[in-house]
C-alpha positions in Angstrom: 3.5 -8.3 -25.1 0.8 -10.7 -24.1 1.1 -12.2 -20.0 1.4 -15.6 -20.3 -0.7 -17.4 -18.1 0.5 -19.4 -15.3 -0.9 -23.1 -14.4 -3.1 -22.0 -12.1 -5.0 -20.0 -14.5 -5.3 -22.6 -17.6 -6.5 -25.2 -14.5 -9.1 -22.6 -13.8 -10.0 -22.1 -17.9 -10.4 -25.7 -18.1 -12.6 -26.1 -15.1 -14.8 -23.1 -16.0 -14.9 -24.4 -19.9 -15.7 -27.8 -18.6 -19.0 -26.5 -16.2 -20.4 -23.9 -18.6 -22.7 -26.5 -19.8 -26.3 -25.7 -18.7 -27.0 -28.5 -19.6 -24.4 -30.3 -17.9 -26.5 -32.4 -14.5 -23.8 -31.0 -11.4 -25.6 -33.6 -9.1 -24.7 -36.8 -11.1 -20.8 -34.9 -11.7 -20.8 -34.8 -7.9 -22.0 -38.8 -7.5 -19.2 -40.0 -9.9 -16.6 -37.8 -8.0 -17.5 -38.9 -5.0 -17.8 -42.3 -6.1 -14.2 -42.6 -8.4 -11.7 -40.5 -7.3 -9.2 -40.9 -4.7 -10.0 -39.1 -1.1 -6.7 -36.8 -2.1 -8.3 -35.7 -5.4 -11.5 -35.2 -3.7 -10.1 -33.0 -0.8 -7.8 -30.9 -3.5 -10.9 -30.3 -5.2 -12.9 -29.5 -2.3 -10.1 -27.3 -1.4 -10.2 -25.3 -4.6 -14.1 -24.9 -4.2 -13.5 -23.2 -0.9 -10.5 -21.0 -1.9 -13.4 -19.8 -4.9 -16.4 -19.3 -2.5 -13.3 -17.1 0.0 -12.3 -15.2 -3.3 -16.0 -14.3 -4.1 -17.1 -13.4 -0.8 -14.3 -11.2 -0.2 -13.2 -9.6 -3.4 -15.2 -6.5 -2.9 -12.6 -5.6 -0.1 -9.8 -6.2 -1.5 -10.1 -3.7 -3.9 -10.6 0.2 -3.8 -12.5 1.8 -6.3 
């Protein structure tokens, strides 16, 4: 029986699916976030992109091989 996955994850899916573009200019994404989203959707975002950057940094020790 599959897992299903929990909200967190499909978030994650979506914003993954959504930035795979190479093609995709990050700096003008940035400008119009900056620019048209509330300060709370900004800081829950910024929040997210620090949780990642925690997660990559310290996934080697959390698990032994």
């Amino acid at each position: 029986m599959a897992r299903r996955m929990s909200n967190e994850e499909k978030v994650a899916h979506t914003i993954a699916k959504l930035l795979d573009s190479l093609s995709l200019n990050l700096d003008e994404v940035g400008k119009y976030l900056a620019r048209f989203l509330p300060n709370t959707i900004y800081n829950r975002l910024m929040i997210i992109a620090e949780a990642a950057e925690w997660e990559k940094e310290n996934a080697d020790e959390q698990y032994d091989y």
